[in-house]
C-alpha positions as CSV (number, residue, x, y, z in Angstrom):
1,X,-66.2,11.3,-19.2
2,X,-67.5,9.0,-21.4
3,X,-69.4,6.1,-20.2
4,X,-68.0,2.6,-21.7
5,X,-71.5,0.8,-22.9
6,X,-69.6,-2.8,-24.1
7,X,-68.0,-3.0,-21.4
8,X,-71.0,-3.6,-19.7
9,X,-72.6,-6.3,-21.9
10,X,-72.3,-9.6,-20.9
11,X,-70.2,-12.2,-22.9
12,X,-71.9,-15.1,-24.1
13,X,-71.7,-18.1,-22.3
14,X,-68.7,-20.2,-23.3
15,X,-69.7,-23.3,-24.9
16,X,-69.8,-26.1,-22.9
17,X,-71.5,-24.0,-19.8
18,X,-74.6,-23.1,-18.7
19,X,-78.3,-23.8,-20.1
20,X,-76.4,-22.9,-23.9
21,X,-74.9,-25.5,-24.3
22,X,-77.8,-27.9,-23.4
23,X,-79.6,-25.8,-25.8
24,X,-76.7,-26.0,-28.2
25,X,-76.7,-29.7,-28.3
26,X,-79.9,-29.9,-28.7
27,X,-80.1,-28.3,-31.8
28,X,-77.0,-30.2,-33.4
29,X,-78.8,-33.3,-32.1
30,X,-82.0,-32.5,-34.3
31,X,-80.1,-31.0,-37.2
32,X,-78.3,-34.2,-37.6
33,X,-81.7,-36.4,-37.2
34,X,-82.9,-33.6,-39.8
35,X,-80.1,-34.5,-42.5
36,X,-80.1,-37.8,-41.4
37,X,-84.4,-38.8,-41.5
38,X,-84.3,-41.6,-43.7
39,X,-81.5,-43.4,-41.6
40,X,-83.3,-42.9,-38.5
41,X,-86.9,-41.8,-39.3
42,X,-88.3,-45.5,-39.0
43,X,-85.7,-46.6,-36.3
44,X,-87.3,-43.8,-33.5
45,X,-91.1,-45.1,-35.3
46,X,-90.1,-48.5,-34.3
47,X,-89.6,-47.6,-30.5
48,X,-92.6,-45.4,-30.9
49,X,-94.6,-47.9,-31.7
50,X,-92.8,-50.4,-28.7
51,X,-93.5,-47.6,-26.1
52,X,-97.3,-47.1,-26.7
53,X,-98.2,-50.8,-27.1
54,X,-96.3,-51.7,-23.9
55,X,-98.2,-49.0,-22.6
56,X,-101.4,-50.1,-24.3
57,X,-101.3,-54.1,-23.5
58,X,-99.9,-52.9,-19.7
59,X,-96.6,-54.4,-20.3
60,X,-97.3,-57.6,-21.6
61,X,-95.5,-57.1,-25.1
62,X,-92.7,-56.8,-23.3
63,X,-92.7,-59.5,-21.4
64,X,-89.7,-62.0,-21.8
65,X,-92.2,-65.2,-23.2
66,X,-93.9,-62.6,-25.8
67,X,-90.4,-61.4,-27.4
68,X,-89.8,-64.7,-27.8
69,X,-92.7,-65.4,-29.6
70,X,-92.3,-62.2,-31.9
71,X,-89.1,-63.4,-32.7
72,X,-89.9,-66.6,-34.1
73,X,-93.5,-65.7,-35.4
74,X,-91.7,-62.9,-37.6
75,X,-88.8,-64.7,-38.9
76,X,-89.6,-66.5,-41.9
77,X,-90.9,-62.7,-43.2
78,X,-87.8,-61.3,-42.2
79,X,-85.5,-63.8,-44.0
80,X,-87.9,-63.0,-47.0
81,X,-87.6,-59.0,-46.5
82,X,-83.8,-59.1,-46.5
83,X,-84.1,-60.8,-50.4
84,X,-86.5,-58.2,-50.9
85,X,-84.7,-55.3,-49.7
86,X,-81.8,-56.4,-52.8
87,X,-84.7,-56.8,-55.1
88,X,-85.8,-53.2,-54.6
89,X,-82.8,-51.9,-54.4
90,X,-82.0,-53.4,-57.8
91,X,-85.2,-51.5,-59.4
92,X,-87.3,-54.7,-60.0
93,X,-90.0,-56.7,-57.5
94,X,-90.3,-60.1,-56.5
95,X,-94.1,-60.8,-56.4
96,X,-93.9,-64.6,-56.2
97,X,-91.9,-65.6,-52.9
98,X,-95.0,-66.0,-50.8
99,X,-95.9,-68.9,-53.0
100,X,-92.0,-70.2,-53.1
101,X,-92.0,-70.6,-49.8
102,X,-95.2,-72.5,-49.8
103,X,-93.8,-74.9,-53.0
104,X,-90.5,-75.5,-50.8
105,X,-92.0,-76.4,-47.8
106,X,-94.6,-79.0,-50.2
107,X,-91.0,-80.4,-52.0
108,X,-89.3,-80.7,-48.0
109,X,-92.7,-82.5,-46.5
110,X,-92.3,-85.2,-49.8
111,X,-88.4,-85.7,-49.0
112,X,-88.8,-86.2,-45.7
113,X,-92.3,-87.8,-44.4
114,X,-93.3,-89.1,-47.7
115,X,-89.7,-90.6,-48.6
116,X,-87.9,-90.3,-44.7
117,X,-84.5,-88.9,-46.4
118,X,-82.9,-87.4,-43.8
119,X,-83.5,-83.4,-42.9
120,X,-79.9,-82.3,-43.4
121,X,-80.1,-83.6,-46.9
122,X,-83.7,-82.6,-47.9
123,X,-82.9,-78.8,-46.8
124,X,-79.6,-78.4,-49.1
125,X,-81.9,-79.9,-52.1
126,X,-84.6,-77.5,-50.8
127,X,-82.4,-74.7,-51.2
128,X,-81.3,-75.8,-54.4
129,X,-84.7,-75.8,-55.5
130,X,-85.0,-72.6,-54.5
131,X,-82.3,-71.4,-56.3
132,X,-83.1,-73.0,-59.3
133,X,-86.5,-71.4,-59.5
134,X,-84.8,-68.0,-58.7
135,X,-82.7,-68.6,-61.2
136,X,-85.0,-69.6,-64.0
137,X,-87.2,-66.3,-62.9
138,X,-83.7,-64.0,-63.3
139,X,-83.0,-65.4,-66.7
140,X,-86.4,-64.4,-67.8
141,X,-85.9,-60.7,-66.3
142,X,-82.1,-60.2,-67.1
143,X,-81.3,-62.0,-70.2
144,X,-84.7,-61.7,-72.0
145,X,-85.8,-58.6,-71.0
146,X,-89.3,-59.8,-69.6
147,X,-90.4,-57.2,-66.4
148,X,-89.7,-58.8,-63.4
149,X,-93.5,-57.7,-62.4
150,X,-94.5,-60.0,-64.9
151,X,-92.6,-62.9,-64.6
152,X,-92.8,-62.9,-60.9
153,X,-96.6,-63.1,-61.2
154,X,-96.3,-66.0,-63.5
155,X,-94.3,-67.8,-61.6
156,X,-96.8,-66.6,-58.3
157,X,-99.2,-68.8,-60.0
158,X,-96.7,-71.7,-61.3
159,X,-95.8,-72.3,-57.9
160,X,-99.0,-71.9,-56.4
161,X,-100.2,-74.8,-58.4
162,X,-97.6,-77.4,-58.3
163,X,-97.8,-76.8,-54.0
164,X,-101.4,-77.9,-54.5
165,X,-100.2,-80.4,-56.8
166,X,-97.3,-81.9,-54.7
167,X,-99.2,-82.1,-51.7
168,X,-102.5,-83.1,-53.3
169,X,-104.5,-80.7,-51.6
170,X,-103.7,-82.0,-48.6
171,X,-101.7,-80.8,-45.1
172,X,-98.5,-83.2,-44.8
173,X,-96.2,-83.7,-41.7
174,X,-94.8,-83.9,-38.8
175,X,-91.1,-82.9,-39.9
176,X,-88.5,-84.4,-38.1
177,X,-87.7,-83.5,-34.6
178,X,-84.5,-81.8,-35.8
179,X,-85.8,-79.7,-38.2
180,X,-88.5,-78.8,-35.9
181,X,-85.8,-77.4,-33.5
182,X,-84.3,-75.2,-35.9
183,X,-87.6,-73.0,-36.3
184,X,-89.0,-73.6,-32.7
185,X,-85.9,-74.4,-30.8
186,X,-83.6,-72.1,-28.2
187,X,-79.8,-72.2,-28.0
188,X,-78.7,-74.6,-24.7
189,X,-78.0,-73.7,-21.5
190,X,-74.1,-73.2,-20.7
191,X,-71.8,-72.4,-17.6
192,X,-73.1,-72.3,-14.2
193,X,-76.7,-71.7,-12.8
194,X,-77.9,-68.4,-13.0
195,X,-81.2,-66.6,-13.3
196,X,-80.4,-66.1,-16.5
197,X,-79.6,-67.8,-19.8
198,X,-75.9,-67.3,-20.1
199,X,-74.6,-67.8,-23.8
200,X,-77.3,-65.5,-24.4
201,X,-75.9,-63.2,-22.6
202,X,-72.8,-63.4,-23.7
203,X,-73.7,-63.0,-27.3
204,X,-75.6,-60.1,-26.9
205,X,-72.9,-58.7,-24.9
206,X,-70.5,-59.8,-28.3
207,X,-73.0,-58.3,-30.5
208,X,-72.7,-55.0,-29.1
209,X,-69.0,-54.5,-29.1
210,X,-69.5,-56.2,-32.8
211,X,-72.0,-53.3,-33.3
212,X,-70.3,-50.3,-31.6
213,X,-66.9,-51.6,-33.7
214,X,-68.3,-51.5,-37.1
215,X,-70.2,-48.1,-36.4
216,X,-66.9,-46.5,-35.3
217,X,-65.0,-48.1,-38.3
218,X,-68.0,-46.9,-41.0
219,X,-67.7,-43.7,-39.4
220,X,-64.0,-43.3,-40.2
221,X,-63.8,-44.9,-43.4
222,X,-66.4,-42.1,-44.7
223,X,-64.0,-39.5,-42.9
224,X,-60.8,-40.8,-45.0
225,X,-63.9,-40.3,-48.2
226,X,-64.3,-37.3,-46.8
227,X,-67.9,-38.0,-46.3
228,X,-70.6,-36.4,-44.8
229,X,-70.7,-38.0,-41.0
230,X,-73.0,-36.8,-38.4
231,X,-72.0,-34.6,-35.4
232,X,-70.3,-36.2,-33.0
233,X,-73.0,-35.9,-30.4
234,X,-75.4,-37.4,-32.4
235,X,-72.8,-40.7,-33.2
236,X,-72.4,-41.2,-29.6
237,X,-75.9,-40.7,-28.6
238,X,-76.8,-43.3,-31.6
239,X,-73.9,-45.5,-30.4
240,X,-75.9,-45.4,-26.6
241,X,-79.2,-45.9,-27.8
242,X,-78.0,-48.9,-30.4
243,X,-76.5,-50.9,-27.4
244,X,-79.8,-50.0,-24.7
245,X,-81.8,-51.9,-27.5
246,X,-79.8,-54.6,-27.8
247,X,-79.4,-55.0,-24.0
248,X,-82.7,-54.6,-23.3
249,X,-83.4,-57.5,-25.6
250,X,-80.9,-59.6,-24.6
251,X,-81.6,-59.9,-20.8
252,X,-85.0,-60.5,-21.7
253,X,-84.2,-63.4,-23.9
254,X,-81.9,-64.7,-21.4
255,X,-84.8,-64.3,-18.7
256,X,-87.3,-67.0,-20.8
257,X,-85.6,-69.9,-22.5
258,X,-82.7,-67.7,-24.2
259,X,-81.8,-66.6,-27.8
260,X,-83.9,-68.7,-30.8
261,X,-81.9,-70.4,-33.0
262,X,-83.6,-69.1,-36.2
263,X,-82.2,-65.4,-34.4
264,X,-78.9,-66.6,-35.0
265,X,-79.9,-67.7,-38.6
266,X,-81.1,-64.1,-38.6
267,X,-78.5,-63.0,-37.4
268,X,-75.8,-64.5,-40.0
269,X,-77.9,-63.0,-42.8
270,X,-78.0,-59.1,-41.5
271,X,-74.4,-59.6,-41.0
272,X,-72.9,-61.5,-44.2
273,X,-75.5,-59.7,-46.4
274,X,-75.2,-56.2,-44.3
275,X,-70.9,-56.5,-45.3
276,X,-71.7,-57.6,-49.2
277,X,-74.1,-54.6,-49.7
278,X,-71.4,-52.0,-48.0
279,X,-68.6,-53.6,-48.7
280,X,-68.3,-55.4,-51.7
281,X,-68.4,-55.3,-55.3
282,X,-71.6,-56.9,-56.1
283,X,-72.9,-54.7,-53.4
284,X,-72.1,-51.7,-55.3
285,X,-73.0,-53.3,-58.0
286,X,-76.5,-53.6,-57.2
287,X,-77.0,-50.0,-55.9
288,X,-75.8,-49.0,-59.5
289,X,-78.2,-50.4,-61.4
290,X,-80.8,-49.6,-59.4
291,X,-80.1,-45.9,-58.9
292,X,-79.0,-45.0,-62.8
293,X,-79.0,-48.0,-64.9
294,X,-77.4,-46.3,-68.1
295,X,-74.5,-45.2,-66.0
296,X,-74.5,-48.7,-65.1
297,X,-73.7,-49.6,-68.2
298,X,-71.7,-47.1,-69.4
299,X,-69.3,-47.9,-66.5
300,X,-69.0,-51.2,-67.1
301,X,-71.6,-53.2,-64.8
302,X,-72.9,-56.3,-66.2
303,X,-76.2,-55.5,-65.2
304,X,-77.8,-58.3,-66.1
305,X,-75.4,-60.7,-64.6
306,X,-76.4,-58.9,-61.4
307,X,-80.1,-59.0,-61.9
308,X,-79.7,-62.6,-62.3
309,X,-77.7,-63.1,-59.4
310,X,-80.0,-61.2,-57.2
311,X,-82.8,-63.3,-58.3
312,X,-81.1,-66.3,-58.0
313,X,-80.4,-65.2,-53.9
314,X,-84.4,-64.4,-53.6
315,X,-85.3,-67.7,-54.7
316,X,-82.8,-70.0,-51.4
317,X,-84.2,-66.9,-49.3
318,X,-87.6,-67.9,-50.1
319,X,-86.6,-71.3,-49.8
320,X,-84.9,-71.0,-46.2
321,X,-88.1,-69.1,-45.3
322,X,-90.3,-72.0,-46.3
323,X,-88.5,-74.8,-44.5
324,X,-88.2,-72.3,-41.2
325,X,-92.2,-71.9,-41.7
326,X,-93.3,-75.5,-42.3
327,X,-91.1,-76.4,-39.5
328,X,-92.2,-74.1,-36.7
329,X,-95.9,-75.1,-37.9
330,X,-94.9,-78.7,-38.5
331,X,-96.7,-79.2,-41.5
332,X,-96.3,-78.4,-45.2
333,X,-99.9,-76.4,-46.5
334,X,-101.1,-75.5,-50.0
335,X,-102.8,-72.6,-48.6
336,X,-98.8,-71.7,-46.9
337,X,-97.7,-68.3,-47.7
338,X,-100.4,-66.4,-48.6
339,X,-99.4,-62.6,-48.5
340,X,-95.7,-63.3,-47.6
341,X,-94.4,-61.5,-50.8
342,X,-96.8,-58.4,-49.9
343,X,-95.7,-58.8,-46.2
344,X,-91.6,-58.6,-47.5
345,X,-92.5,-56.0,-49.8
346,X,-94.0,-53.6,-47.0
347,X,-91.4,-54.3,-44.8
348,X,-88.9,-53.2,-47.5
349,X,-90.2,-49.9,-47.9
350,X,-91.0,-49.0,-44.5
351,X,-87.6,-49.9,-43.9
352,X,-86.5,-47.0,-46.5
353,X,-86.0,-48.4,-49.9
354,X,-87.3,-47.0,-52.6
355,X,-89.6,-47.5,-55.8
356,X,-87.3,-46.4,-58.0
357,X,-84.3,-48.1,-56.9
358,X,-81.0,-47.8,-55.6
359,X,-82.0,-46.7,-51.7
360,X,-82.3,-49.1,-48.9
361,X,-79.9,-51.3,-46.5
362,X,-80.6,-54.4,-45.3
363,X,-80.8,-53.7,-41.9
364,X,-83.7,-51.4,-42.9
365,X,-85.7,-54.3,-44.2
366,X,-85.2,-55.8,-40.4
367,X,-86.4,-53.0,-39.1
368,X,-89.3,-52.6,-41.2
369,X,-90.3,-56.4,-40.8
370,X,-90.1,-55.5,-37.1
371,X,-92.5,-52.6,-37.2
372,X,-94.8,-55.0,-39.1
373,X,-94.2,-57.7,-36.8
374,X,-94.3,-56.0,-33.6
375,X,-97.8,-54.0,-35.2
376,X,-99.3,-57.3,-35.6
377,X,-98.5,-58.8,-32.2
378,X,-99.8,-55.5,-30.5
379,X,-102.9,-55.5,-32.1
380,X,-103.5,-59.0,-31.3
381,X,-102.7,-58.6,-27.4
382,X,-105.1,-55.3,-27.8
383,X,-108.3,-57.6,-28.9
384,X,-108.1,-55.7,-32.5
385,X,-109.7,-57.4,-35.4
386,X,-108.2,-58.3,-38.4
387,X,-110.1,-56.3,-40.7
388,X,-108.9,-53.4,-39.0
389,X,-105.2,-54.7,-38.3
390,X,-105.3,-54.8,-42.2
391,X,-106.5,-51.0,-42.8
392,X,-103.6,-50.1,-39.8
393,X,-100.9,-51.6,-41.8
394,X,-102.1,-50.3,-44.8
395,X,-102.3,-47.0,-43.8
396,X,-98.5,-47.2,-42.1
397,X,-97.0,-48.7,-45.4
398,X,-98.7,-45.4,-47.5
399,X,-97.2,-42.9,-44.4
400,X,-93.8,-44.4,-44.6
401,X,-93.5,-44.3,-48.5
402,X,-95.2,-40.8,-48.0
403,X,-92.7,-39.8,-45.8
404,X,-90.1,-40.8,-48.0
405,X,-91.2,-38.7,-50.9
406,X,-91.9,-35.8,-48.5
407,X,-88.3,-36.6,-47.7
408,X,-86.4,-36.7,-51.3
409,X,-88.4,-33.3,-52.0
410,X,-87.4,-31.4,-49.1
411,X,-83.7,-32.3,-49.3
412,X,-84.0,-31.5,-52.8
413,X,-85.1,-28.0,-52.6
């Protein structure tokens, strides 16, 4: 009689069960992160870089008073990295912000301690200044063809000289009380007492349903595209992680004084300029030009209405950026801004974009200004000098540009 050999062998486990299907979901975890590295790849160096300098500083950059203090500290570069992140992505550079935000803040200190018009006023002309020189720097780059390296560099130096010239060399302030609390100032308290800060609360709680809504909705709009999505383990798990962060954040904002108010000024720009970049025309627009200009063209983008328009929208972000800075220092300075536009630009591309154009999101540039930001508060609370927190940053901004050739090569093999 013959002996029945498969009979014998054991079935594989069902999936689902046993030490598989932990193993299984592993792997579809880290394919998905695989195909997926430039979405994520600076998003997990971000926590990295959280985890081993709350480690390093024993805690204290965590510390409710400290992410505070990050927050506000970092926000005038982050409103300047979201303008970025659209210049990039449009294939040009903006090399002359850093010095537009010193020139606004130099025009706001005139109109309001020199002549005492009131702040509401003096910041929609200081945004209309902004514009304006935006504007004049797009016509230049889309209408007669100049590089935008060049005349961002021009204007780097116009701007650099009439702030020396408006303020005569000189510091001017105090700014108003009002316009102090914009850049300094925390949102009230609310409802009844607690031990913590409870519209806070309730807007981080609102910001993750906001969050986990949109995600969902992206996610099923690409389906109906029928778009490449990741697995489903890997959404969920992203969904989880997505709302710890923002939790974590929010109860220890609402432990200290609350949410800053320039956070919600933050906060309107990821989201209104997040929704024009995915959603709508000029969005689409932008990534056009930027990825294949001649295709652009040829399908009927008027690209240098769009180059203009971006630049115009660099120049009020520079703008904003300068009043939030001269307010939360209280003081308009001719030596304001130096290295902002290098400090955007770095953000940008450690937040994914890319040289040649086309790539990038806005909440990319955020997360990039945080690396940058949360680097330099790190190293401070470490005792590391300056001359070495320079050659750190340095040598980040070269591995994450690195990483994204290493990147673009791989998935192109």
């Amino acid at each position: 009689m013959s002996t029945d050999v498969t009979a014998k062998t054991p079935a594989p486990a069902p999936p689902g069960k046993g030490g598989a299907a932990s193993g299984g979901l592993l792997n579809l975890v880290l394919d998905g992160m695989r195909r997926n590295m430039r979405q994520y790849g600076m998003l997990i160096a971000l926590g990295l870089i959280v985890v081993l300098f709350a480690v390093w500083t024993e805690g204290d950059l965590l510390l409710p008073r400290n992410v505070s203090n990050l927050v506000l500290q970092n926000s005038y570069i982050l409103i300047l990295a979201i303008g970025m992140m659209l210049v990039i992505i449009a294939g040009h550079i903006d090399l002359s912000v850093g010095s537009l935000t010193a020139f606004v803040g130099s025009i706001a200190a005139v109109f309001m301690v020199k002549n005492d018009l009131p702040w509401p006023l003096a910041v929609l002309l200081c945004l209309a200044v902004g514009a304006a020189a935006g504007a004049a720097q797009g016509f230049f780059i889309a209408y007669l063809g100049i590089p935008s390296f060049i005349v961002t560099l021009a204007g780097m130096l116009v701007f650099r000289g009439a702030t020396e010239i408006f303020l005569e060399g000189q510091t001017l302030g105090p700014f108003p009380e009002g316009l102090q609390k914009v850049a300094n100032g925390f949102l009230p308290e609310v409802g009844p007492e607690t031990n913590y800060h409870n519209l806070t609360l309730l807007l981080g709680i609102a910001l993750i349903a906001f969050v986990v809504l949109q995600e969902i909705r992206d996610r099923k709009r690409q389906r109906e595209f029928t778009l490449e999505v990741p697995p489903t383990n890997l959404f969920v798990l992203k969904l989880v992680a997505i709302s710890a962060a923002v939790l974590v954040v929010t109860l220890l904002l609402a432990s200290y004084k609350g949410a800053p108010i320039v956070l919600l000024i933050l906060g309107v720009l990821v989201v209104g300029f997040g929704y024009v970049m995915r959603n709508a025309i000029i969005g689409r627009h932008i990534y056009a030009i930027g990825g294949n200009l001649p295709a652009a063209k040829l399908s009927g983008v008027k690209d240098k209405k769009v180059t203009f328009l971006v630049f115009l929208n660099m120049g009020m972000l520079a703008a904003l950026a300068g009043l939030v800075f001269a307010a939360r220092f209280n003081a308009a300075s001719p030596k304001a801004g130096l290295n902002f536009e290098l400090e955007a630009i770095a953000a940008s591309f450690i937040g994914g974009a890319s040289m040649s154009g086309g790539v990038g999101t806005v909440l990319g540039a955020i997360i990039g200004g945080l690396v940058l930001g949360v680097l330099n508060n790190g190293m401070n609370l470490v005792g590391i000098g300056t001359d070495w927190q320079q050659v750190i940053k340095g040598l980040v901004l070269l591995l994450a540009v690195g990483f994204d050739v290493w990147n673009k090569r791989k998935v192109g093999s």
